[in-house]
N, C-alpha and C positions, 0 to 999 in steps of 0.2 A: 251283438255284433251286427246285426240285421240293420238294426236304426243306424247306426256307425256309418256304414256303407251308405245306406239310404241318406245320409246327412253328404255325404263325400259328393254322391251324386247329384244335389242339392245345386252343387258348385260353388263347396267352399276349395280354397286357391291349394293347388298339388305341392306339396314336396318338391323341389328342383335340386334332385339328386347328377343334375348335371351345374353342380352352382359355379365350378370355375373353369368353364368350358371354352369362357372368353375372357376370363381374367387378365390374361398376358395379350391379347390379342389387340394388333393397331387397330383391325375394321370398329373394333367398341371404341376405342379413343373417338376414332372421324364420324360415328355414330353419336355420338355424346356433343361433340364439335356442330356437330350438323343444328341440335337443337338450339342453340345460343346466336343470342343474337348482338350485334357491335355497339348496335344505340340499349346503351341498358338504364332502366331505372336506380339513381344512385340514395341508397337510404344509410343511417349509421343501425348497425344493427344489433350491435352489444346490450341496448338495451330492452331488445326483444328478446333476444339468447339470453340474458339474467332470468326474464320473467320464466321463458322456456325450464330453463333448471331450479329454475325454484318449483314450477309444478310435477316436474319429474321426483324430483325430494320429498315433495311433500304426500306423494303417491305413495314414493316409499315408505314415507313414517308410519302411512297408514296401514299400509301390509304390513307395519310392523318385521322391516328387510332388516332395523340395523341402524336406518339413520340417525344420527345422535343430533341434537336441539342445536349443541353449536356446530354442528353444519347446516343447519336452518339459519342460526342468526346470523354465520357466514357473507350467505348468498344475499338476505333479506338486508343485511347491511349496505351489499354494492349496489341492490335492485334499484330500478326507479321508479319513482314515484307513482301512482297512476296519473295523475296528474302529466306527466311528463309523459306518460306513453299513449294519453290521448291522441296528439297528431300523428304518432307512426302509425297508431291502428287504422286512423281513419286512410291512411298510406293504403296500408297493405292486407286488410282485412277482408275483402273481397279476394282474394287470392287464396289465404288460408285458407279460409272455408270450402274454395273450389277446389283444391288440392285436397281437402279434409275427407269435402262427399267423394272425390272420386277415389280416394284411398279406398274407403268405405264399400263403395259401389264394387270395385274390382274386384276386393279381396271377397267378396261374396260369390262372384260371379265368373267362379272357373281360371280364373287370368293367369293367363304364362308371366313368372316375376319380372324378367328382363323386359317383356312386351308394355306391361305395367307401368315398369320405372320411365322407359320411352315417352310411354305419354302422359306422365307425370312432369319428367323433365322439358315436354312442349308445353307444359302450362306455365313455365317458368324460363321462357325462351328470352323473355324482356329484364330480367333480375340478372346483375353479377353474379359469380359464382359464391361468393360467401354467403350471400341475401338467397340465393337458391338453396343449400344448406339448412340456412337457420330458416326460411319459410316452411322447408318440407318439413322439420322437426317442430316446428310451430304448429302445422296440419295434425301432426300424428300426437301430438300434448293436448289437442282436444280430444280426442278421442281415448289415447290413454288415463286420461284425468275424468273423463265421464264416467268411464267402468270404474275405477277405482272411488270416484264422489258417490256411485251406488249403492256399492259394497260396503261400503265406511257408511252413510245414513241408514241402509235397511234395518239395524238392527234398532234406530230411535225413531228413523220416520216411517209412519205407516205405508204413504206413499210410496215412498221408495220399496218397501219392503215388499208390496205387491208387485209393483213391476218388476223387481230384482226377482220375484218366484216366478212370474210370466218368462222372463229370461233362463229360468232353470239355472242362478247363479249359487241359491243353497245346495244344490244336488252335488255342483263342482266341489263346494267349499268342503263337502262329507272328504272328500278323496284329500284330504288337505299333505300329503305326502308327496301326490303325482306333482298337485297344484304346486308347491314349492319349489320343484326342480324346474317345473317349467318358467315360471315366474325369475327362478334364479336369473336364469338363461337371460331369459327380456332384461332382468336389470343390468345385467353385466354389458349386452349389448349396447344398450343404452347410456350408460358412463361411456363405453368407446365413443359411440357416435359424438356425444357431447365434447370429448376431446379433439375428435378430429375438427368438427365443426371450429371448436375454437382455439384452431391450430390455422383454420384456414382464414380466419376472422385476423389472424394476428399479422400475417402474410398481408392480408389490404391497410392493415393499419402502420405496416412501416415505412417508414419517413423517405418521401420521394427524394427530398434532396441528398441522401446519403447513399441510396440504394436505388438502383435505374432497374429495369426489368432485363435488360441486357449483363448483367451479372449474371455470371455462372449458377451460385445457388440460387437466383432466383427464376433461371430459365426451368432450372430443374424442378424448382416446386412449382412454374406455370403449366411444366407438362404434366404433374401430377394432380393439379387439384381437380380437374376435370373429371377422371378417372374418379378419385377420391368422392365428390361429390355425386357419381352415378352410384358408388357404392353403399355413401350413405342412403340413398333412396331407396336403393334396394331394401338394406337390411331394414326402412320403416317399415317398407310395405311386409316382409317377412313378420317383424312384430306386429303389424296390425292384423294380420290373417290372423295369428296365434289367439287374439281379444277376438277377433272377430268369429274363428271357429269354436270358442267356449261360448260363447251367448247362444243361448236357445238349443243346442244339441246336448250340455251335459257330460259328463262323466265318463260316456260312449268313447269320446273326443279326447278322452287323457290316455286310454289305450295305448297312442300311437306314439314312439317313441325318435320318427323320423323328421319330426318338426322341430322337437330339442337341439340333438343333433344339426340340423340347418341352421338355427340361431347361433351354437357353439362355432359352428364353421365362418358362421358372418362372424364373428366377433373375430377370432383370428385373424381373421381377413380385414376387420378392417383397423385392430390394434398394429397387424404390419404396417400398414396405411402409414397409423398414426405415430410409431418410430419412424420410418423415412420423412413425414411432414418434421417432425420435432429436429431430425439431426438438423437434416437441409433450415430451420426456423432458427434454431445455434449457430448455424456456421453465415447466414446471412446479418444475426445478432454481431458476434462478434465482426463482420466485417465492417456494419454501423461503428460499434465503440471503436475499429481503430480510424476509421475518416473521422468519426468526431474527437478521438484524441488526437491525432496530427493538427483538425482544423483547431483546435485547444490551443495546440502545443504551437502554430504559427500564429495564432493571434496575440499569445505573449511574449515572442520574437518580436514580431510589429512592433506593440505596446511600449517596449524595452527602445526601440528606434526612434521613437519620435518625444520629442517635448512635451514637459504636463508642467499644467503651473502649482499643482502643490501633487505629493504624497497617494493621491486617497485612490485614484487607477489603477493604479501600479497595485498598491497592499490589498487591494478588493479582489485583482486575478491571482496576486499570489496567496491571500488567506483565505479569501472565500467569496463564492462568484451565484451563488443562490441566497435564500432566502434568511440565512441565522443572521440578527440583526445584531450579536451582541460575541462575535467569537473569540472574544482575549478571555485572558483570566488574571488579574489582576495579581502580581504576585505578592505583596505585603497584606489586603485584604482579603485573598482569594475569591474576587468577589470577580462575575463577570465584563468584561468592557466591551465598547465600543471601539472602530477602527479611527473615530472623534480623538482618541486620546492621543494618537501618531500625527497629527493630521501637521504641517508644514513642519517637521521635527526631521533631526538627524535619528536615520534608523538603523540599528544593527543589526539583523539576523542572525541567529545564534541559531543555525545547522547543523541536526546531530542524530544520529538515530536513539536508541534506546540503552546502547550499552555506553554512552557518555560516565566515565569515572568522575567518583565522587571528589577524588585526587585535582581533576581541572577544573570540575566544579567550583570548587573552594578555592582556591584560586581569583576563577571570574567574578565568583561573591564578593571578594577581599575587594579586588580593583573597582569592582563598579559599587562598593559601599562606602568606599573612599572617596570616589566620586563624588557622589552623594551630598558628604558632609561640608559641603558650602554651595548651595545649589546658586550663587550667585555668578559661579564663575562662569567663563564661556566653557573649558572641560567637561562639565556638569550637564549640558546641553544638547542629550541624546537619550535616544530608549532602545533598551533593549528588548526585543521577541525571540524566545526560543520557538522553532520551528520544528518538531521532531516529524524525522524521515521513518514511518513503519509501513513494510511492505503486509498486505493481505496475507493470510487470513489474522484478524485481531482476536487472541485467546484471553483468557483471564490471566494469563501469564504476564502478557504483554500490557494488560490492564495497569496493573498492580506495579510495575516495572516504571508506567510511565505515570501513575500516582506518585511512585516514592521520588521521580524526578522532580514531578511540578511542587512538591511539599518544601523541595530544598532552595528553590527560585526564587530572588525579591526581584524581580522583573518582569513581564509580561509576557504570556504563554498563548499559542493558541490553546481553544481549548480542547480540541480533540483532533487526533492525524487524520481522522477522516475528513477534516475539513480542509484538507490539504489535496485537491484534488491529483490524479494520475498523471498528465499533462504536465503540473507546475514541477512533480516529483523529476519527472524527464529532463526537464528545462534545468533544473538546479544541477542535475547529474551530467549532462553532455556539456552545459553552456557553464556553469560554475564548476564543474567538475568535482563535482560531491562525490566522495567514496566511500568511505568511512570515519575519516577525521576530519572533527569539527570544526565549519565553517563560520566565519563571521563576513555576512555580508553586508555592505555598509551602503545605503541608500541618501542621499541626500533630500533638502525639506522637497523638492520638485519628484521625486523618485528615483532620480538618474544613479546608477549604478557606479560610486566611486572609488573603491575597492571591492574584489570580488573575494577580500581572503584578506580580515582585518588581524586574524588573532595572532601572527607571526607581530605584526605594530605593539597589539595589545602588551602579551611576554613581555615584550622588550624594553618599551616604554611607558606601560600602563595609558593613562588617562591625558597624560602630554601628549601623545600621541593625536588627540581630538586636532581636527574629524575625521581621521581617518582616513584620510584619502592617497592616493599613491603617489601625487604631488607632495600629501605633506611627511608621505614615508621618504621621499628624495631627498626633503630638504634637511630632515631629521639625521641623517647619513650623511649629507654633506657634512653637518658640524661635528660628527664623528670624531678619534680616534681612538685606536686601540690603547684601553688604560681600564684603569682598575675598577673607577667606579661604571662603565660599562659590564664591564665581567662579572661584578657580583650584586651592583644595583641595590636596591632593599632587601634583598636574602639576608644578608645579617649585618644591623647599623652598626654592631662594633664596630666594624671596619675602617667607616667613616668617620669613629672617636681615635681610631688606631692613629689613622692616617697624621688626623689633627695634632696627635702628640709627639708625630714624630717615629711612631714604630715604625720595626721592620712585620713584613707579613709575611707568611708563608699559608701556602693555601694547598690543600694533598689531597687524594683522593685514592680509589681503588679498593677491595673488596678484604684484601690478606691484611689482618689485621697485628699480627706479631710485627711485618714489617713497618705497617704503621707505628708500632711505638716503638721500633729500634732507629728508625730514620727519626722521628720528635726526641728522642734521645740524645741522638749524635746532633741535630742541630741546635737541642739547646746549652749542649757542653760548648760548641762553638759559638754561639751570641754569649756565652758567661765569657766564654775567654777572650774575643773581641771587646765584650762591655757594651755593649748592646742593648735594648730591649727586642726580643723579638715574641710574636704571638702566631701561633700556630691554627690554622682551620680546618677542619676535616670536614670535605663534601661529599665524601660515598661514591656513590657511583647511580648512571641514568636507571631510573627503574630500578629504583629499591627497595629488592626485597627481603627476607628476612635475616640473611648475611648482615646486608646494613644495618638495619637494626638491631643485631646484635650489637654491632661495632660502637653504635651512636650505645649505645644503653653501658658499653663496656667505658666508652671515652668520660659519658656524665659519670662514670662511678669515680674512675680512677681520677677526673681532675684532674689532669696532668698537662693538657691540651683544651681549644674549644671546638666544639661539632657543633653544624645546622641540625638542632633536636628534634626538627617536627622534618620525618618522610618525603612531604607532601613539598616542604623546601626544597629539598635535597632533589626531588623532582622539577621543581620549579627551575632551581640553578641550571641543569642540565637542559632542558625545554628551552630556558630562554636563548643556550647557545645552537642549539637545533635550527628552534626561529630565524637568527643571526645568519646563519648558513642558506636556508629557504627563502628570509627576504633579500638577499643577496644573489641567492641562484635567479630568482625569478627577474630581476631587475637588469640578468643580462651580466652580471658582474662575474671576474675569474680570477682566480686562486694566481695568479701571473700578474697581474696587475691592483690586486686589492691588498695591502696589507691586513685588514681586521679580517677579508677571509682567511688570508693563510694562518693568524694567530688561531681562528675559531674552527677551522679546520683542525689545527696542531692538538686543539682541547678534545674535538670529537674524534678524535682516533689515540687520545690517550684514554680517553673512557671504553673505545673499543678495543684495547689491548687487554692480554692476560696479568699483566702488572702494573704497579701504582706507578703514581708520578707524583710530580710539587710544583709550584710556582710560587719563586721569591720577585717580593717588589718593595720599594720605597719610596712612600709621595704616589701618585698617580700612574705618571709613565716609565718608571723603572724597575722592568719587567724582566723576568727568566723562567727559562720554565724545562724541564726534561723529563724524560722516564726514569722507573725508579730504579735502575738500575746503573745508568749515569749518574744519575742526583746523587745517590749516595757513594760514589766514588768522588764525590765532588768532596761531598762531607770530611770521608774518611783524607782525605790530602791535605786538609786545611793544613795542618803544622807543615808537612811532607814540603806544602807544591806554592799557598796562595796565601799563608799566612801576612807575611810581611806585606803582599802586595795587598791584601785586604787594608793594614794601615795607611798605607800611602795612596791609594785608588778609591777606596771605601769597598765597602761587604758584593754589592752589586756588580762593580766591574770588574771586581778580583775571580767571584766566581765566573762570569760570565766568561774569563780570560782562560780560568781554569776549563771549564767544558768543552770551552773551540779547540783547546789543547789536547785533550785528551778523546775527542770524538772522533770515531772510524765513521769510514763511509757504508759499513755495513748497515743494515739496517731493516726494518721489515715492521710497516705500517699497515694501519689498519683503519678503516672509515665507515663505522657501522650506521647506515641511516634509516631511520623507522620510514616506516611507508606514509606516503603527504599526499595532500590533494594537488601541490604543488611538483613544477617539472623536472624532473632531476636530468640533470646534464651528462649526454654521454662519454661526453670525455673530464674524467678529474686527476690532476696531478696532482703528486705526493706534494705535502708542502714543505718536506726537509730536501729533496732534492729534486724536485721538477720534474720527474719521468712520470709518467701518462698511468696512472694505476688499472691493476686489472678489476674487471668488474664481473663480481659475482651476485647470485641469486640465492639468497637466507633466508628461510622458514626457520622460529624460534617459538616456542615453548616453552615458558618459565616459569616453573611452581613454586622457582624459591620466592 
């Protein structure tokens, strides 16, 4: 204990069991302030801080702390070159050194820490405060990497090994138990320090044009890193005494257990540090990502404003605006493409997120493979891009979800939502009003925006529709009217052989299927006893689920009637009169003025009733149509009420004569409309009697 004291008295550096005496105190702030000077030396210094922690690592490997190889290949991956760190040294290496020896010098010679760090931080009056930082930790990596280059050679160089016994570094290594905890200490310190460091390193590296120094988080990390930066100094000089009181005293020197403690206290001190640098380093981060996503999100506002002479601006900020040269996927070869393939083309955007049904799917496969099959035509003369909308975070769920999509596409895919940046996702949602049903965005060959919402055209009119513009959905509706082959279109071509022979049609729908075949029943007792042909259809109902299918599977057995057999039809029928209604709302059209609305109304509030309904027609425009509860009082009066007048009027006007007869003005409709990207009108009137409907808010859940 004798030598111990004798060593203390020596003037190696005290204990400062008073370490946060000015921790909170302003006079250290204006103390630390005072040192720094306005005209500073500007260097980049990251890749002096790589070399820095690659020798602190490689310290560690060799104490054998833990480091593992690939945290070496890690850092030795981002390091640079020496090559490349020849000009900064020849920069700044007169400096290190001189901060290096006066570490050195003090820590031997008695020095109060705070007095130390003072005139440490006057040697580095002319460096930034990051460059101040990483130079002190550059000082103390010589010095830490000398003792430790020692100790790793004495046991192969002889050289070394003499000097390492002049230093009395075997005597420490016997105690290898004291040595561990203290060594712990040093390393633990030392990770903090390096994190603060390059917390404050990242502070100079962000982007002046986004982030001014007058910002709130950044005023607060300007009053902190000064602070910060005294602290780091501190705590080298505290690890340098620790190296520097082991050399030459020994064992003596491990007794003391008030130095550990000191190190454990800086580390605290300055891991707090380095959470307020990280938060304040987060909230200054995301303040960058949202000016750069507005400036995003207003450059493809602009973009959208002004004229292009072909396609490829427009598809570069909407698919991808960095470096993938090749982001499509080709969907018949699944092979990658270029944005070359759209290039002065009609484009469709096909917007959707991930839970797009397989049900619409097949559908837009059917139309645009139809398409297809004479690419001579002008119809023929566009491409479609699915775009899928997936918000963060992307799971293997979500993977797999958006594989089983892209498998089902013969059309052109990006190839991943990531390349869909945040910005464009924005711009599609407020300005095309993406919600969750599926968008068809229609660009023309220049990029200009012609439809923002093709797929109501699509339904309706398939591929006639080309190109899709809202011009030519006007003109399309002008040559309108309400008649048959509108209402059922290619859902089922019988219809269209019906028509040609002369049939009568009857078209039914609804869920009860008894009354389905007591009403096919009664009206085909009635076409026998008129002498008629009539032909029956059964369309189910929107959204069929396994009810319908019962129904279809019960109708194919018994043959007695015909059903749309495929589901996905039965969908379609339905969809297309939706459509009908949405491109009609959107176009400013009302239920008072439009016939085909009020017809297409009349259908979508017989689908939203709890009972069936029918529609009789002959030829094209000779149309009727009721609930099932009318209709077949229609039926049952044939002999009773309309018989005769069915002879002398024909089957259409006789019933038509009977219904107006027998119809009360009671009544109680219903207008069930799924949720659209499109604007639903606050005011809708019933369309059997004109009064203004009330409007309510449905949340549905349907397992059947």
């Amino acid at each position: 204990m004798a030598l111990a004291t004798a060593a203390r008295k020596m003037g190696l550096m005290k204990p400062d069991r008073q370490l946060f005496a000015v921790a909170d105190d302003t006079a250290l702030t204006k103390q630390v302030l005072a040192t720094h000077s306005d005209e500073t030396l500007e260097f980049l210094v990251t890749p002096l801080l790589g070399l820095i922690e690659q020798i602190f690592l490689r310290a560690k490997l060799n104490d054998k702390q833990g480091t593992t190889g690939a945290e070496l290949e890690a850092i030795e991956d981002n390091s640079p070159s020496p090559t490349d760190l020849l000009d900064l040294l020849d920069f700044v290496s007169f400096t290190i050194h001189r901060v290096s020896n006066e570490i050195q010098y003090k820590c031997s010679r008695a020095g109060e820490p705070h007095t130390v760090t003072m005139e440490v931080l006057n040697l580095l009056t002319n460096w930034p405060w990051d460059a101040k930082a990483v130079l002190a930790l550059a000082a103390f990596s010589i010095n830490y990497g000398e003792f430790w280059l020692l100790v790793h050679q004495s046991s192969s160089d002889l050289l070394a090994k003499d000097i390492s016994l002049l230093k009395k570094l075997p005597e420490i290594f016997e105690r290898i138990d004291i040595v561990r905890q203290k060594f712990d200490a040093i390393d633990k310190l030392i990770k903090a320090l390096i994190s603060v460091a390059k917390c404050i390193v990242d502070f100079k590296m962000l982007p002046p044009h986004y982030i001014t120094p007058d910002t709130p988080e950044m005023k607060s990390a300007t009053t902190l890193i000064p602070t910060a930066v005294y602290w780091i100094v501190r705590s080298i000089i505290a690890c340098a005494a620790q190296i520097t009181g082991l050399v030459g005293v020994g064992h003596e020197y491990l007794a003391s257990a008030s130095e550990t403690w000191e190190l454990s206290s800086l580390a605290h001190k300055i891991d707090n540090i380095r959470k307020h640098l990280e938060q304040l380093l987060r909230a200054c981060h995301q303040y960058i990502h949202e000016k750069m996503h507005h400036e995003a999100y207003m450059n493809l506002v602009r973009l959208f404003e002004i004229p292009h002479l072909d396609n490829n601006k427009i598809l570069r900020a909407l698919i991808y605006s960095k470096d993938d040269k090749m982001p499509l996927i080709d969907g018949i070869s699944k092979e990658k493409a270029t944005l070359d393939v759209l290039r002065k083309k009609n484009v469709l955007l096909l917007i959707s997120d991930l839970d797009l049904s397989v049900v619409e799917l097949s559908m837009l496969d059917q139309i645009y493979r139809e398409s297809r099959q004479n690419k001579t035509r002008a119809e023929s003369d566009y491409e479609v891009v699915w775009m899928p909308i997936v918000e963060s975070p992307w799971t293997d769920e979500k993977h797999a979800k958006f594989e089983g999509l892209l498998n089902l596409m013969p059309w052109y895919s990006v190839a991943h939502p990531s390349l869909i940046e945040s910005a464009v996702i924005k711009y599609i949602r407020q300005v095309w009003h993406f919600n969750k049903k599926p968008l068809l965005v229609v660009l023309d060959p220049q990029g200009k925006v012609v439809n923002t919402n093709a797929v109501h055209m699509l339904w309706i009119w398939g591929s006639l529709a080309y190109p899709f513009t809202s011009a030519r959905e006007e003109s399309l509706w002008k040559e309108e009217t309400w008649r048959l082959e509108l209402l059922v279109d290619s859902v089922e071509p019988l219809i269209f052989n019906w028509m040609e022979t002369g049939k009568y049609i009857c078209i039914c729908g609804g869920e009860d299927m008894e009354w389905v075949r007591s009403f096919s029943k009664k009206v085909k007792e009635v076409a026998n006893d008129a002498k008629i042909e009539m032909e029956i259809l059964y369309v189910g109902k929107s959204n069929p689920g396994e009810r319908i299918r019962k129904n279809i599977a019960a109708i194919l057995a018994e043959k007695t009637i015909h059903t749309l057999a495929d589901p996905t039809l039965v969908w379609f029928f339905w969809v297309r009169l939706e459509s009908m209604w949405y491109s009609k709302t959107q176009r400013g059209n009302t239920i008072e003025e439009d016939p085909i609305m009020q017809e297409t109304m009349t259908m979508l509030s017989f689908d939203s009733g709890d009972q069936g309904w029918a529609v009789f027609c002959k030829g094209s425009t000779s149309i009727i149509r009721a609930k099932a509860e009318m209709i077949m009082k229609v039926m049952e009066g044939y002999e009773e009420r309309w018989k005769e007048d069915a002879k002398e009027l024909g089957l259409i006007p006789a019933m038509s004569k009977d219904l107006q007869a027998i119809h009360t003005p009671e009544h109680c409709n219903r207008l069930i409309l799924p949720s659209s990207n499109g604007t639903i009108p606050e005011k809708v009137v019933c369309s059997e009697c004109g009064s203004a409907m009330e409007k309510f808010i449905m949340y549905r859940c349907c397992t059947d």
